[in-house]
N, C-alpha and C positions, 0 to 999 in steps of 0.2 A: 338190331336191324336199324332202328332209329340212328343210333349211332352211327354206323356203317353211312345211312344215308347224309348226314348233316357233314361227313370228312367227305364225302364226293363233292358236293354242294361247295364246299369251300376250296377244293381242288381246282373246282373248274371256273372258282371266280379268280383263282390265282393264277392259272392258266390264260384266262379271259384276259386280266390287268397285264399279264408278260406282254403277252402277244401285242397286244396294242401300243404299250410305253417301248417296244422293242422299233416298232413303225416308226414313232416316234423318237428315236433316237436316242434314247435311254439304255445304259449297258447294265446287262443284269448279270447277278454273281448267284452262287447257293451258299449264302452266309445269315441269313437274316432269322429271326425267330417264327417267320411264315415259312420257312424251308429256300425263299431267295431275297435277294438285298438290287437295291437298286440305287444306282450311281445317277445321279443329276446331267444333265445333256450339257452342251456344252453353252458358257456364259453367252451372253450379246449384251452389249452396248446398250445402258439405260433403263437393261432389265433390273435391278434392283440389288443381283446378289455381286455378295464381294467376298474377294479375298483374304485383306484386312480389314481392320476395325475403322482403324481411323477414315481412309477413303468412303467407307458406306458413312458413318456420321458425317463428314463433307459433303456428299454426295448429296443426303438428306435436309441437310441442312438450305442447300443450293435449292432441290426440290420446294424446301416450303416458301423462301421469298418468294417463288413464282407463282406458287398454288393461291399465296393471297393476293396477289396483283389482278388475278381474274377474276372475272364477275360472279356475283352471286348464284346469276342462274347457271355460268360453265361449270361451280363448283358442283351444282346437284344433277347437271349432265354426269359428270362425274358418277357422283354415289352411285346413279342409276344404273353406269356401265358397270360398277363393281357388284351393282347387285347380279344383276342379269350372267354374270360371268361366273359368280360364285354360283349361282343354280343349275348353270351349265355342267360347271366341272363338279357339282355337287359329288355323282357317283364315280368317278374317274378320281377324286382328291380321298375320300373316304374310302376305297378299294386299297388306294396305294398306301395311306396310312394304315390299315392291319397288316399290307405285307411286307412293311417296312419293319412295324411293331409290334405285330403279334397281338397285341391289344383288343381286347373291346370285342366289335363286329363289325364288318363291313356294312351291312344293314344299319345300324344305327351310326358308324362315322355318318353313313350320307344324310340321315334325320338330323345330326347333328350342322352337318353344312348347311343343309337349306334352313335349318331355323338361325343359322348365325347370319342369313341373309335378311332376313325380319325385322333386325335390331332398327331402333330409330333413326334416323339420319339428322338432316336438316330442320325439318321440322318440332325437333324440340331443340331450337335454337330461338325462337321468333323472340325477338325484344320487347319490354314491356316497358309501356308509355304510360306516364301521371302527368295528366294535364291537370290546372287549377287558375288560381287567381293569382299564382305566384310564379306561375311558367308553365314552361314544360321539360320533363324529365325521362330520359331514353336509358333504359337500362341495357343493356348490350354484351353479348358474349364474344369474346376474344380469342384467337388462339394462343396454344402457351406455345408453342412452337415446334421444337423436335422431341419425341415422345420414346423414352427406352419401355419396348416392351419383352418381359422375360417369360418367355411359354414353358409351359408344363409338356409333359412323357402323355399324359390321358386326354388331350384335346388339341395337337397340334396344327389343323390345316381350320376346325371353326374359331381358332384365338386367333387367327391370321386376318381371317375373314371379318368376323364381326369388329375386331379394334380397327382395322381400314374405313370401315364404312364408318362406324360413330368418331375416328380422332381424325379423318378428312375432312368427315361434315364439320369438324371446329375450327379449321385451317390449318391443322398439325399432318406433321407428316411425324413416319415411324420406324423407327429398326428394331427388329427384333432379334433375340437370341433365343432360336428354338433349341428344345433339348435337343441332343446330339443324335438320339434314337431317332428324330421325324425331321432329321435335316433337309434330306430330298424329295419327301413330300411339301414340307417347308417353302424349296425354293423353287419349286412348281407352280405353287399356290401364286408366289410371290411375284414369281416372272409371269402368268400368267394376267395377273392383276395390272403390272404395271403395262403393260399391253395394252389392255382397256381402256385406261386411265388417257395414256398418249391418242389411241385412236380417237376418244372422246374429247381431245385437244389441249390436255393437262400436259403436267413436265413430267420426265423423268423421273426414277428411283423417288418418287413416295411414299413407296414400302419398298424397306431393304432386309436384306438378313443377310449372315455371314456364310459360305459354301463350309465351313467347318465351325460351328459354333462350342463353345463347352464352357466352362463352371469362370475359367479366369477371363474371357472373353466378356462374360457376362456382368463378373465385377467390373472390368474396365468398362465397358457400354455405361453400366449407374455412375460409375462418378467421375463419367467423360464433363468438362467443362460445357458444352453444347448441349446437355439434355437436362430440359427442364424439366421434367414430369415421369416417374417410372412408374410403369405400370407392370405386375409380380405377382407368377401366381406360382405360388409352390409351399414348402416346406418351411417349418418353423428358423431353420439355416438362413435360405435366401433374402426370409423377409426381415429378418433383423438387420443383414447384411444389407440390405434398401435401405431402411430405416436409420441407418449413420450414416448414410451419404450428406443428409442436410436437407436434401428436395425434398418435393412433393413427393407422396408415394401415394399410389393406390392400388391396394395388397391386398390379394386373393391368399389369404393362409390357411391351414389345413381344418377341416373341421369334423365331427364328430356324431355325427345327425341324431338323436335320441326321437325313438316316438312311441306313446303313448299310446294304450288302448283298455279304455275302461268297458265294463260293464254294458254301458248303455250304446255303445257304441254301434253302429249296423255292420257288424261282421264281416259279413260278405262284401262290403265295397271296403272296407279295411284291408283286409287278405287280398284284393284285386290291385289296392293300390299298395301297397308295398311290395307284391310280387311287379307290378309296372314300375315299380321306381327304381328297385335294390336291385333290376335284371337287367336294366335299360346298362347298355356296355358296359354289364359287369362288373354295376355298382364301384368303375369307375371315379363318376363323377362325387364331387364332393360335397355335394349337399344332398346324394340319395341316404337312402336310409340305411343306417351302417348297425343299431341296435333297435329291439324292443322289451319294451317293458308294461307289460301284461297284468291286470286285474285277473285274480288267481277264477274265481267264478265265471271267469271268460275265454279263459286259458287253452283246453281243450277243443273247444267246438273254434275256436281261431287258429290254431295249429291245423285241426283236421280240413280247415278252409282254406289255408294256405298250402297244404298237400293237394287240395283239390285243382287248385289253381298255378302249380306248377312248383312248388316245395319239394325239395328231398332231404325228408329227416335223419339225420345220423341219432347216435346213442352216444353214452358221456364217455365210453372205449373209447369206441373211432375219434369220437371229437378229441381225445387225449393221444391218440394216437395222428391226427391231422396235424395238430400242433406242431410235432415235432418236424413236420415238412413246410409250412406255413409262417414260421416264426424263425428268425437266424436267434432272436433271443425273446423268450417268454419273461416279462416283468414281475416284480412282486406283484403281489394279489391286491390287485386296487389301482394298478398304476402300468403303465401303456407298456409295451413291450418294442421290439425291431422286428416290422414282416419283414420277408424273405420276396424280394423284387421278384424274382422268377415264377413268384404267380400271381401277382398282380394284374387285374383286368382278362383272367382266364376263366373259362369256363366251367361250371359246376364238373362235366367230364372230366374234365381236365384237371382240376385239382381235386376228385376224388378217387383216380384213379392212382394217384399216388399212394391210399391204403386200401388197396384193391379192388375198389370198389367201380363195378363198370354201368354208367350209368348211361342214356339218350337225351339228346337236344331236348327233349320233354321236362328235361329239367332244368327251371329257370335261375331256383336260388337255393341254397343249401341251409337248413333251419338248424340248431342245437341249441336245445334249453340246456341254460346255464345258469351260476349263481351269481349276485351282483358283482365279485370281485374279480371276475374270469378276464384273462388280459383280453378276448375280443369285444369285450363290452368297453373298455379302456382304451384302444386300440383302433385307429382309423385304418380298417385292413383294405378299404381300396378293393374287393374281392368281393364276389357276391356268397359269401359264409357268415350267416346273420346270425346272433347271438337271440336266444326268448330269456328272457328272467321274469317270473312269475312274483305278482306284490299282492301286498293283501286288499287293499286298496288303492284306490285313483291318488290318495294324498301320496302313498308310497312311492306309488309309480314317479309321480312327480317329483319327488326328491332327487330319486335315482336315476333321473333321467337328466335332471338339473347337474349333478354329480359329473354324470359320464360324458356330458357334452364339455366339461373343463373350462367353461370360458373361452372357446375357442371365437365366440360370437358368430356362428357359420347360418345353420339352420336346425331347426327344433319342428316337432310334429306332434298333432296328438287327436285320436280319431273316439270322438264321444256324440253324444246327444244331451250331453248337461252342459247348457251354459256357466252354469256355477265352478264347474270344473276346468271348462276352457278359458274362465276370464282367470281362474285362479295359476292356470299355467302360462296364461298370457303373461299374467303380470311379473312376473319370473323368468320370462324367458329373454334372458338376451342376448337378442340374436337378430342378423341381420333378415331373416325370415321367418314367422311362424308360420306354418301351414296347417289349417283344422279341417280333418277329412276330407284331405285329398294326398294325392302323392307326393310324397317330401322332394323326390328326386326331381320331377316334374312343373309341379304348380310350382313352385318355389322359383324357379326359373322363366316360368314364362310359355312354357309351352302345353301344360295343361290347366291350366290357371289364367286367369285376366291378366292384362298389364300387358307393359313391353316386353318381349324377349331381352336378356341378360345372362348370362353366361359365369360373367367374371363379378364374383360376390365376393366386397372388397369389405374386408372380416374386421378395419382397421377403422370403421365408424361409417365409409363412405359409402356402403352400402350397394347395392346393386349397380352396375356401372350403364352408363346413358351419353349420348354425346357432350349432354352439357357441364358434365363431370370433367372430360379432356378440357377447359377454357378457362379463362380467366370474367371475372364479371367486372364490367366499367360503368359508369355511372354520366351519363353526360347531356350537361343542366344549363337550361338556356331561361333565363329571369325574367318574368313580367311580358316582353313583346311581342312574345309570339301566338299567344294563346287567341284567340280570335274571337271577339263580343260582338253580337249580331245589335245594331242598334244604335249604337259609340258614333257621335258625330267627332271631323277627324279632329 
C-alpha cells in the first residue's frame, strides 16, 4: 500500500511539472527515465545557451569585461537577484531534474536548490589591510576570469546555482558543460538566471551552457585557450583529464565515505544520522555515507536502530544475489568493481525489486552485513545499499575504514563518545571532511553542520569550495605616507 501510494505521489508530481513547463512552452516526449523527456523551449538572445562551443566562450568572455567594469555594489545587486531567482525556481528546477533523470527525489533536488542559494557571495571577498610604520598594505581578490565548469549526472541544476553565485561574486563569469542526462533542466536554470542578472542591470551570457553538451565538448571547454580556471566534479576519468590541461583545477573527485561506529557511541542518533545522510537523494551525493564499520559489541542493537529508523535488511543470498543486477562487473575481493548506472540514485523499491523483493517508501536505505573485502565496501555505489562489516574493536574499525576510503581524500565519519578514539581517527583521516557524530552526507556539507554551505568538495587539496577559491590574491603596498600619526607636526 505504502508502495502503491509514494508511485501516485510521484505520478502527480510528473503530471504537475508536464502541465506547467507544457504552458511554458517546453515540448515534451515519452522518452526520459521519469516515463517523459523534456526538450528546452526555444533560445533568446543573451540567454546564455548556445549551440557551439566556441560562440558560448566568446560570449562569456565578452560578459566578464563588462561584469567587472561595474560597481561593486551592482555586482552584489546581482548575487542578490540570482539568489532570489534560484529560491523561486527552487521547486520548478528540482521537479524537472527527476523527470529529466530519474534520479534522487524531487523533494530533495528542491532542498538541494535552495541550500545552493546559501553559499557565500561577496562577503567573503572583504580585503584585508595591515597598516604599520611601514605603510599600508591591501590585500585584494581578483577575478581569474572565465571559469570551465564541468557538472555531474547527481547535482545538475544546485552546481548551476551555487558556482553562479560564488564565481560572479569574484568577477568570473561561467560555462558550463552539464551532463548530457540534465541538459534541459540545465538550460532552464541557466536562461532563467541570466534573466536576473540583465533585469538587475549586469551583461549578458554570465552563465552559459551548451543546448547539447557531452564528453568531447567538455574536453574542448578545459583546454579552450580562454578559460582560466576549471572547476570538475565527476569521476576518476574527467579529473585527470583536467589535470593535463595545465590550469588551475578545482576537482570534485569520487569519494568513498567510511564511518565509524564504536562502542561508546549514542546509538540512536548514529542510526538517525546515517539513515539521514545515506537516504538523502539516494545516497547520491558523494560525501554521504557509502560504508560502515562497526565495533562487533555494538553491532546488533545498531542494525536493529537502523531498521527502526528506516533500514531494510537483506541476507548474504539476496545481497549475492543484488549484486548481479547492481554491478556490470564485481571486483576482486578488496578492490572496487563497475556499478551498473541503471540504478544509480534509485530507490530502496526500486532496486530491490529487481530480486523480488517488494518493499514501501518506508524504506529509506538498504543495510547488508558484509565482510571487509565485499566490492560494496570498495565500491562508491552512488545507491542507497550500505554495506555493515562488524570489527572487533574501534582500532579495527579504523583501519578498515582508512582502507576503504583509498585515499580518495573526500570525507570520513566516525560516531563515538571517546575522545581518545576520535583524535586517533582524526589524526589519520585525510580527507577534505571529518565529521564526529553527525551526518556524513549532511554536516560535511554544510547543511547540518556550522559553516558555510558547499557543495563542491575539491578532493584535489582545495577543499570545500567558497567564492574566494574562484580568485586570484594581489597584494597592493603603498610605503611609509599613508599611514596617518595623530600629533606629527608637518
Amino acid at each position: 500500500m505504502a508502495m502503491a501510494a509514494n508511485e501516485d505521489r510521484i505520478e502527480a508530481i510528473v503530471t504537475r511539472v508536464i502541465q506547467r513547463l507544457e504552458r511554458e512552452g517546453f515540448e515534451i516526449t515519452a522518452e526520459s527515465p521519469s516515463g517523459a523527456a523534456v526538450s528546452a523551449a526555444p533560445a533568446a538572445a543573451g540567454d546564455g545557451v548556445f549551440a557551439d562551443l566556441e560562440s558560448c566562450i566568446q560570449a562569456a568572455s565578452r560578459a566578464q569585461k563588462a561584469l567587472v567594469a561595474l560597481p561593486l555594489r551592482k555586482r552584489e545587486e546581482i548575487i542578490a537577484a540570482l539568489r532570489r531567482t534560484g529560491r523561486v525556481g527552487a521547486e520548478i528546477y528540482g521537479q524537472l531534474e527527476f523527470l529529466e533523470t530519474g534520479l534522487g527525489s524531487a523533494e530533495d533536488n528542491v532542498k538541494k536548490n535552495l541550500s545552493a542559494c546559501e553559499v557565500l557571495g561577496m562577503e567573503d571577498l572583504n580585503p584585508e589591510v595591515f597598516a604599520g610604520d611601514k605603510g599600508v598594505t591591501v590585500i585584494e581578490r581578483i577575478p581569474v576570469g572565465v571559469i570551465a565548469s564541468v557538472n555531474p549526472v547527481t547535482n545538475g541544476a544546485p552546481t548551476i546555482l551555487f558556482n553562479a553565485i560564488m564565481m560572479l561574486a569574484g568577477g568570473n563569469t561561467v560555462v558550463n558543460n552539464p551532463h548530457p542526462k540534465t541538459r534541459n533542466v540545465a538550460a532552464r536554470v541557466v536562461r532563467d538566471l541570466n534573466r536576473a542578472i540583465q533585469e538587475a542591470g549586469g551583461p549578458a551570457n554570465c552563465i552559459c551552457c551548451l543546448e547539447e553538451p557531452s564528453v568531447p565538448s567538455a574536453q574542448q571547454l578545459m583546454t579552450h585557450p580562454l578559460i582560466r580556471l576549471i572547476a570538475v566534479t565527476g569521476g576518476h576519468g574527467v579529473v585527470a583529464f583536467a589535470a593535463q590541461t595545465g590550469k588551475r583545477v578545482i576537482a570534485g573527485g569520487p569519494g568513498n565515505p567510511p564511518v565509524v561506529v564504536d562502542e561508546t557511541a549514542d546509538l540512536e542518533r548514529a542510526a538517525r544520522c546515517v539513515i539521514e545522510g545515506a537516504s538523502f537523494s539516494n545516497c547520491m551525493a558523494c560525501a554521504s555515507e557509502k560504508e560502515l564499520f562497526v565495533v562487533d559489541s555494538a553491532a546488533d542493537r545498531f542494525k536493529a536502530l537502523l531498521r527502526k529508523y528506516g533500514a531494510y535488511e537483506i541476507d548474504a543470498g539476496q545481497g549475492q544475489e543484488l549484486l548481479r543486477h547492481i554491478f556490470k562487473e564485481v571486483g576482486e575481493p578488496g578492490r572496487p568493481g563497475v556499478i551498473n548506472m541503471e540504478y544509480i540514485g534509485k530507490s530502496p523499491s526500486f532496486i530491490l525489486k529487481a530480486i523480488g523483493l517488494e518493499v514501501g517508501s518506508e524504506a529509506r536505505i538498504v543495510i547488508l552485513e558484509t565482510g571487509p573485502d565485499h566490492p560494496l565496501v570498495w565500491t562508491e555505489q552512488i545507491m542507497p545499499v550500505i554495506p555493515l562489516v562488524r570489527c572487533r574493536d574501534a582500532g579495527e574499525a579504523i583501519d578498515r575504514a582508512i582502507a576503504a576510503e583509498q585515499g580518495n581524500g573526500h570525507t570520513m565519519a566516525i560516531h563515538s563518545n571517546n575522545l581518545s578514539t576520535i583524535r586517533k581517527m582524526a589524526g589519520r583521516a585525510k580527507c577534505a571532511a571529518f565529521v564526529k557524530n553527525g551526518s556524513c552526507g549532511l554536516a560535511s556539507v554544510g547543511v547540518a553542520g556550522e559553516g558555510f554551505v558547499s557543495f563542491h568538495i575539491a578532493t584535489n587539496g582545495e577543499g570545500h569550495t567558497r567564492p574566494r577559491v574562484f580568485t586570484l590574491v594581489r597584494r597592493c603596498v603603498l610605503t611609509d605616507d599613508f599611514r596617518y600619526r595623530y600629533g606629527l607636526t608637518a
